[in-house]
C-alpha positions in Angstrom: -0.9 22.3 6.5 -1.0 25.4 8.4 -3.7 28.2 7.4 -2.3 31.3 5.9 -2.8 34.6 7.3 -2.0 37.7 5.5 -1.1 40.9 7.1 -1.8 43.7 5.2 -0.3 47.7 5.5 -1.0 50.9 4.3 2.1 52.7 4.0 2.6 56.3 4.3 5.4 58.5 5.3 6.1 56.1 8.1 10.0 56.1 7.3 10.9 55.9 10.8 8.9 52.8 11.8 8.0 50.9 9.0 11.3 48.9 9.1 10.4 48.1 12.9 7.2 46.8 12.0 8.1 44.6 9.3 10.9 43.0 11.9 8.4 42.5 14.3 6.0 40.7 11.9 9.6 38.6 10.9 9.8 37.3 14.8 6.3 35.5 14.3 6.6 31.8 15.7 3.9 31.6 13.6 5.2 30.6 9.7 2.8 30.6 7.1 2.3 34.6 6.9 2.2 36.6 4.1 3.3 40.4 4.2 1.4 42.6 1.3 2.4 46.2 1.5 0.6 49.0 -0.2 2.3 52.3 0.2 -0.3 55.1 -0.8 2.0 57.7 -2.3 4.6 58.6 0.4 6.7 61.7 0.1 9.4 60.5 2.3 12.1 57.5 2.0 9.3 54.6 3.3 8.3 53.3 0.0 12.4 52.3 -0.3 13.0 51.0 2.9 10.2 48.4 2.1 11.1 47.2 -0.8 14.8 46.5 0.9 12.0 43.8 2.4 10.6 42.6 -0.8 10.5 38.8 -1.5 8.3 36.0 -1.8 7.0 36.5 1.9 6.8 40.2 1.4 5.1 41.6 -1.3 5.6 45.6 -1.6 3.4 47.7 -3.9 2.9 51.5 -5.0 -0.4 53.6 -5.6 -0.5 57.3 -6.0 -1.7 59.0 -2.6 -5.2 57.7 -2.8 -6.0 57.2 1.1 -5.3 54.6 3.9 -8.4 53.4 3.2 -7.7 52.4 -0.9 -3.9 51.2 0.1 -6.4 48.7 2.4 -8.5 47.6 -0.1 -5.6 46.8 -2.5 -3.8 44.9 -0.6 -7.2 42.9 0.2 -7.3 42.6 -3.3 -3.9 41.2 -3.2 -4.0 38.4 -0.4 -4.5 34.9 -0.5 -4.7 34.1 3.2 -7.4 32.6 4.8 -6.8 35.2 7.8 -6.5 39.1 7.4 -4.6 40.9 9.8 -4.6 44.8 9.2 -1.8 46.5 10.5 -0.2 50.0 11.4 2.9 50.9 9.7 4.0 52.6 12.7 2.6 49.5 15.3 4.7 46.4 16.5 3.5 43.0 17.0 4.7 40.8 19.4 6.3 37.6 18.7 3.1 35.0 19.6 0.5 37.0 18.3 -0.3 35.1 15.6 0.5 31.8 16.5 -1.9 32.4 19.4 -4.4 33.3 17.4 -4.6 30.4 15.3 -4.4 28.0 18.0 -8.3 29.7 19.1 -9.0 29.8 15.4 -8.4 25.8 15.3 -10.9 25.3 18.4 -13.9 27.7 17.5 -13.6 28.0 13.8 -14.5 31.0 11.2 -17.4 32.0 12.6 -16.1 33.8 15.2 -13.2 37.2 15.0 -10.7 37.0 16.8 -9.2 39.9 19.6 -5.8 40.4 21.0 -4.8 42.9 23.7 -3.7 45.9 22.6 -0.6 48.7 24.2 -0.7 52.0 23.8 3.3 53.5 23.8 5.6 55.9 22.7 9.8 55.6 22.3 10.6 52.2 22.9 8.4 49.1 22.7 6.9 48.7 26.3 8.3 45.3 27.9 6.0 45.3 31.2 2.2 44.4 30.2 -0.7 46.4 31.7 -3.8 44.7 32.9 -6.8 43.3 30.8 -9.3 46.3 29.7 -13.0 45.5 29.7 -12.9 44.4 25.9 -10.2 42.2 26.6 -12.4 38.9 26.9 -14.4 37.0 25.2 -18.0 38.2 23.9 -20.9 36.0 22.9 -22.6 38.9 21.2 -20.8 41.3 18.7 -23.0 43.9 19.7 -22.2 43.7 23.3 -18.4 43.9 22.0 -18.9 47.2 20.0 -21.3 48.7 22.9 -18.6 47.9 25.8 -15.5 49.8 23.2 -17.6 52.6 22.6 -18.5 53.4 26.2 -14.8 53.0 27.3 -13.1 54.3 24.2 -11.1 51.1 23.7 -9.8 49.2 20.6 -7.0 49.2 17.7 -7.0 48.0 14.1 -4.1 45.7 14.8 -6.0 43.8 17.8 -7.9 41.4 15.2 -7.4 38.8 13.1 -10.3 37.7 10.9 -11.8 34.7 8.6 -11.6 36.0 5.1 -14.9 34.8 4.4 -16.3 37.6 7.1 -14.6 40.2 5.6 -15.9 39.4 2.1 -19.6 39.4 3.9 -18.6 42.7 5.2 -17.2 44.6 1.9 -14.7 46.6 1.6 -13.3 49.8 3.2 -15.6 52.9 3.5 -12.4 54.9 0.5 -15.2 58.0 2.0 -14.2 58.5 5.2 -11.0 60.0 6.3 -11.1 59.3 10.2 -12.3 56.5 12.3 -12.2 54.7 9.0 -11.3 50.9 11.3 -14.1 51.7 13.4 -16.6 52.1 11.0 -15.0 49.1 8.9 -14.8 46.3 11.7 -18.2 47.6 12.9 -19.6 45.9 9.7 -17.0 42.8 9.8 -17.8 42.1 13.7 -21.8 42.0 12.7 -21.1 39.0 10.6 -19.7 37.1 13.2 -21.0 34.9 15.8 -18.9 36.5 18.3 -15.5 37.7 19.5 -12.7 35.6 21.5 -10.3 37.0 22.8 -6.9 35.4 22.8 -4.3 36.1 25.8 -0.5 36.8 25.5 -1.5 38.2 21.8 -0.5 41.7 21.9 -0.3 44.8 19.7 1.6 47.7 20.8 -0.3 50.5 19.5 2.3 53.6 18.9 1.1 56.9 19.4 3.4 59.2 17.9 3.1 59.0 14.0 1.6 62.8 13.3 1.2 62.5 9.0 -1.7 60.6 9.6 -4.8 62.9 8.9 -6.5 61.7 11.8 -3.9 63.7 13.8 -5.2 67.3 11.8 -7.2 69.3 12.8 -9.6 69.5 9.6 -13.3 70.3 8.6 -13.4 66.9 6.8 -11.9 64.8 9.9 -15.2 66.3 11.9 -17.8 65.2 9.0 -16.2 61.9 8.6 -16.6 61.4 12.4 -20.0 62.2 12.4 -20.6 59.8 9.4 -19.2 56.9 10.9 -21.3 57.5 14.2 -24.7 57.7 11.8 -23.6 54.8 10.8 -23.7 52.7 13.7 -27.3 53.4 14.4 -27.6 49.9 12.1 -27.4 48.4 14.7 -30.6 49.1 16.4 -32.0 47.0 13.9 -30.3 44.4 15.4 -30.5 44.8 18.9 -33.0 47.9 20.3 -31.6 47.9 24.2 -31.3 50.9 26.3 -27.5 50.0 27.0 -27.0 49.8 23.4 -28.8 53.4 22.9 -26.8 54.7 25.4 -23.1 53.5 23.6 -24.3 55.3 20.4 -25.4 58.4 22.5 -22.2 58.7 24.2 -20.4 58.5 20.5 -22.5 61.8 19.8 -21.2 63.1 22.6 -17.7 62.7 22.9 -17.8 64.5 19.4 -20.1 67.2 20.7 -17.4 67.6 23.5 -14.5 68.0 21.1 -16.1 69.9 18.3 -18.8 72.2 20.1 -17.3 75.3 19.4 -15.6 74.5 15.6 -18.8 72.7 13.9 -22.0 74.2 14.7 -23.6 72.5 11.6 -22.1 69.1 12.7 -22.9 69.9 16.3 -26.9 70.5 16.1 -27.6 66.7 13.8 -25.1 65.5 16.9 -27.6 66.6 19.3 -30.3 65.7 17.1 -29.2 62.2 17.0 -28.9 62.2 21.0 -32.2 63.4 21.6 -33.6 60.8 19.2 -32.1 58.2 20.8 -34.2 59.0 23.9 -31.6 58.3 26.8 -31.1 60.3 30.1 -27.5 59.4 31.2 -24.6 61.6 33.1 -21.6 61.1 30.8 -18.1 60.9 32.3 -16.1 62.9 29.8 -13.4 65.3 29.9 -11.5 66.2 32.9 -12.4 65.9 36.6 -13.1 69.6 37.0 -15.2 69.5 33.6 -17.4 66.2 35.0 -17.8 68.1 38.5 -19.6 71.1 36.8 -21.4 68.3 34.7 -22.5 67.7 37.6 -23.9 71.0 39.3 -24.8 72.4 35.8 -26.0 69.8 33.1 -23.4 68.7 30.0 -24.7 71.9 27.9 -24.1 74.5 30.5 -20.6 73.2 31.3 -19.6 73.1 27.6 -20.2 76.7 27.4 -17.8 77.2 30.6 -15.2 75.0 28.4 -12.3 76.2 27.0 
């Protein structure tokens, strides 16, 4: 019998796309799929259009406007796939995704989570495929995984699909954080695993122009939940201590230090707290070419002060 994977989405105010997305999941060559929907108090028409879906594939539930991160967990709840898949409401998935999945799932087992490459877009879905990034392969080490995204700023919530029984390991969703909620969230599920394969012609198209997500606001609490999530990640120096590891969680604190310098001062000074304590000298690439070339002549400080 084939193994059931669930794929589970937070819905809110995603009128525009959510109907797209739920087509795209009906294209699967892959059969035995479960769609459990969670819309988290929308104010707009989306909670309709998916129930037009509802049936004994889809499954289409209402909460009041608790968070993407609660609509996650209760469709969790809901499930009864051996695979999770989260997913967008805004994202498309491409026709093999699944099915490709699986067939890796069959030859390394549960042990392991399982990647896809992942498309960045906006309009219509893209039909030529860029190359591979540097996540997309396979990692013996989860750590080395996580280190490699967070130097190159690379991964999507939609890229995975995961063995229930690491995401029960794992726990739930972090309901506290209102950004970078995935990250913080698969940084936990990917520690219980053995590894990561990656699994080609499995792709996500990752669409960029949804704005009634609060990640897109420009909020006090988006900063601090940033910040938390990055803290966060220092659990994994009890795992492996390396300098290339020290310098992925570094260049976390800086990225945020780079986009925030001048609105959280607070935030800021534990950000360069946490940088200095880590004990690395490295010369980030961030920001523009102009900003990296007075990096350069001036130090990362100095320039930010220049900036904008």
């Amino acid at each position: 019998m084939l193994k059931k994977v669930s794929i589970l989405i937070p819905l809110y105010n995603a009128e525009q796309y959510i109907a797209e997305t739920i087509d795209s999941i009906f294209k699967q060559t892959y059969e035995n799929i479960e769609i459990i929907i969670v819309d988290d108090g929308s104010t707009d028409n989306s909670y309709e259009i998916a129930k037009t879906y509802a049936s004994e594939k889809v499954k289409v539930f209402q909460q009041e406007n608790k968070g993407g991160c609660a609509a996650r967990n209760k469709a969790l709840e809901l499930s009864t796939g051996e695979y999770i898949v989260f997913f967008d409401a805004d994202d498309i998935m491409y026709k093999d995704k699944i099915k490709n999945q699986i067939e890796l799932v069959e030859k390394y087992g549960d042990d392991y989570i399982y990647s896809s490459q992942w498309i960045s877009f906006t309009g219509n879905t893209p039909t030529v495929f860029p190359h591979k990034t540097v996540i997309d392969k396979d990692f013996d080490s989860p750590i080395d995984w996580l280190s490699t995204s967070w130097l190159n700023k690379s991964g999507a919530v939609g890229i995975w699909l995961t063995p229930k029984k690491l995401i029960e390991q794992a726990g739930k969703w972090n309901e506290t954080l209102k950004v970078n909620q995935d990250g913080e969230y698969f940084f936990r599920v990917l520690l219980k695993s053995k590894g990561v394969k990656f699994t080609d012609n499995a792709y996500l198209f990752y669409r960029r122009e949804i704005t009634t997500s609060i990640s897109n606001k420009h909020i006090p609490e988006r900063a601090e939940s940033i910040l938390k999530s990055y803290i966060s990640y220092e659990k994994i120096l009890e795992l492996k201590d390396t300098t290339e590891v020290r310098k992925a969680l570094a260049f976390n604190y800086t990225k945020f230090i780079y986009i925030y310098h001048k609105k959280e001062k607070e935030l800021i000074n534990i950000a360069w707290q946490r940088i200095e304590n880590l004990n690395v000298d490295e010369k980030w690439k961030i920001g523009g070419k102009k900003f990296q070339l007075l990096c350069q002549l001036i130090g990362f400080r100095n320039a930010l002060k220049l900036k904008k």
